[in-house]
N, C-alpha and C positions, 0 to 999 in steps of 0.2 A: 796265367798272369793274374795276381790278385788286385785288387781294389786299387791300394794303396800306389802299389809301381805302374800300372795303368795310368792313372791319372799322372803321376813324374811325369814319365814318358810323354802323353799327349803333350803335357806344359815343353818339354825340350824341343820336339818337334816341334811345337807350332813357334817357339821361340826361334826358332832356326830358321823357319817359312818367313816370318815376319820380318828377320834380318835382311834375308837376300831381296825381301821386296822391298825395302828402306832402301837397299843400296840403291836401288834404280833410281831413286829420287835425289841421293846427294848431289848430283850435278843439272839438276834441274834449275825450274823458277822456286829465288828466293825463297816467295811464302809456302813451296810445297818440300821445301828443305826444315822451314820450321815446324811442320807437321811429323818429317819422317824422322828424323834427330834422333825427336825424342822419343819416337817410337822405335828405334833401332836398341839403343840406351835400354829403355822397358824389356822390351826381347832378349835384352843379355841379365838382365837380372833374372827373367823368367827361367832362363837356362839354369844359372848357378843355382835356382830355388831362393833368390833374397826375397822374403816377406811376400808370400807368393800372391796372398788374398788381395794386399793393396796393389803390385803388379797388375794383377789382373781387373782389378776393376780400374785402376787408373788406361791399358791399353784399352778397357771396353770405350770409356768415358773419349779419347782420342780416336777411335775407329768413328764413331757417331761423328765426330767432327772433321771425319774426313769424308767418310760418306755427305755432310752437308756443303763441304767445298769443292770437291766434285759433284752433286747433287744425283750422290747415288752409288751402286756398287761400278765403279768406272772399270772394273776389270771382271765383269761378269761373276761368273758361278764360282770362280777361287777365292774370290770377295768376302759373297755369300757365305761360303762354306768356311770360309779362316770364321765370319762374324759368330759364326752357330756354334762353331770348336769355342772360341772366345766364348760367349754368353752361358754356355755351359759350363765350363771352367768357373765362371762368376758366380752361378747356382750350387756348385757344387763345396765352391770354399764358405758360402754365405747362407747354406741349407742346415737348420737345425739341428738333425740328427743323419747318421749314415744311411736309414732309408728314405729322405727326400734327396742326401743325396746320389744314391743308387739310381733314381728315378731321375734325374737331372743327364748323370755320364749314359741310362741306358737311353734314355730319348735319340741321346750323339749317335748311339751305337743305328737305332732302329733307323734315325734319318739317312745316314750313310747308306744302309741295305735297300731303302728308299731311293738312294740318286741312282743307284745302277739297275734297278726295278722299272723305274720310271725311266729313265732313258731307253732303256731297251723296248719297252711297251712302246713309247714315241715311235723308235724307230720303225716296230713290225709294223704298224697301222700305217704307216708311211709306203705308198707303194713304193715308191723314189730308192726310199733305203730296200724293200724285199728285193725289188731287182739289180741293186749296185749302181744306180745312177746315181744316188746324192755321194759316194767314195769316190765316183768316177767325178763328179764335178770339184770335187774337193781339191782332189790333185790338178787336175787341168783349171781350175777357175779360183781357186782360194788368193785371196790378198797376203797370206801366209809365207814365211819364206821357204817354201817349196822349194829345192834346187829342180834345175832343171832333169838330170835323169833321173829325178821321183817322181816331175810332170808326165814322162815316158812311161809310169802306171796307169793312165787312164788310156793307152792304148792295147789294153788289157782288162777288157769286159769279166771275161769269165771266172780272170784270179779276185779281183775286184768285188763279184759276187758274189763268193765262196766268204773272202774278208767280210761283207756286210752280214752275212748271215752265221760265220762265226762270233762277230760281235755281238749283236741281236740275242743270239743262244746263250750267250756268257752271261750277260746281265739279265735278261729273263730268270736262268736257273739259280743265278748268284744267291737269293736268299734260303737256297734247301743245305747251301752249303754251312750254313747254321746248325746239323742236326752230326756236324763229324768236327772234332776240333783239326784232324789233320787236314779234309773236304775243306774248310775256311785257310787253314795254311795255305793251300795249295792254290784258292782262288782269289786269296789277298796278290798274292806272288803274280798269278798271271795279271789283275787287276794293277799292280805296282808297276811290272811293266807295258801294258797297256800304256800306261798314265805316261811313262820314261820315252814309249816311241812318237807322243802327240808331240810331246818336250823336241823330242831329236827332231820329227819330222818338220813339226809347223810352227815348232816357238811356243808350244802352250805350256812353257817350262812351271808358271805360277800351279798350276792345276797339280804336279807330282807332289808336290810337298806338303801343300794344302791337305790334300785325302788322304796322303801317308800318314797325316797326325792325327787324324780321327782312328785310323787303325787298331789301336791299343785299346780306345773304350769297346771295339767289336769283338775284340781277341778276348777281352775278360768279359762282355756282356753274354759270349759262346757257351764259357764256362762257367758262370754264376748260375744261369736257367734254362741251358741244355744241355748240362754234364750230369746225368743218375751221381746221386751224391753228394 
């Protein structure tokens, strides 16, 4: 994937990400209708590619200012991570030449390889997670909407263990998957749906879309400084 369609892509994605979280707010309170509007509006310009530089610095300029009316990222690490795609996207239309901005989409790329590095580090030092107790509570204790025969996994220690510590291993290893462009295929894909069963299982649907659109800066960051050639 070269430079150029890389970045497209990221912008459709996260314009598409952006969408569906605006929709949540159109039936909301008033003032939190006037915030998502126009950020639904901004998102579909982003798609078609209308004037993409001002797009995107006008969605950064409205992200700040939703961040301070909720007083803060109110939906966690999907927040986070849409704001980092966003700010990047900003450095990269507004970087003087194509190596600040190379340096801008590889940041996206490197932070990405980052969230699943670090999560999985969290997890192993966590005895909770080595032995399957923090999966086993998840399912039996989460506020999530768990149905009830998925509640019926936490009466299953040992497949439960198995799950923590194939996830553990996945995100651990995730960044060697840099040195194979198919090795990166193959563990975006498990990684994609990873993201799709948190979506199915618990509702964390915001989280799939979000990291799907950073995907594209890893896919070309693979092949820019780990492809001989």
């Amino acid at each position: 994937m070269n430079f150029v369609d890389a970045i497209r892509l990221t912008e459709i994605l996260l314009g598409f990400a952006f969408i569906l979280q605006s929709i949540e707010h159109l039936k909301s309170f008033t003032n939190e209708r006037y915030l998502f509007l126009p950020r639904l509006l901004l998102a579909l310009l982003l798609i078609i590619g209308f004037h993409t530089t001002w797009v995107v610095l006008l969605l950064f300029l409205l992200s700040l200012t939703i961040l301070y009316h909720f007083q803060g990222p109110y939906n966690g690490g999907s927040d986070r991570m849409g704001l980092l795609i966003l700010c990047c996207l900003c450095l990269v239309h507004l970087a003087p030449s194509v190596y600040w901005q190379e340096i801008a989409f590889g940041y996206l790329a490197i932070q990405l390889v980052l969230s699943y590095f670090i999560s999985g580090w969290v997890k192993i030092v966590n005895p909770e997670w080595r032995s399957g107790q923090a999966l086993k509570d998840v399912f039996q204790f989460s506020a999530y909407p768990v149905s009830e025969s998925l509640r019926g996994w936490a009466k299953s220690p040992q497949i439960l263990f198995y799950v923590s510590w194939a996830v553990i291993l996945f995100e651990l290893i995730f960044p060697f998957a840099l040195f194979s462009s198919t090795a990166l295929a193959i563990a975006l894909g498990i990684a994609a749906l990873f993201h799709f069963s948190n979506a199915c299982f618990f509702g964390l649907n915001r989280f799939f879309w979000v990291w799907i659109s950073a995907y594209p800066a890893l896919l070309w960051f693979q092949l820019r400084f780990f492809t001989p050639g």
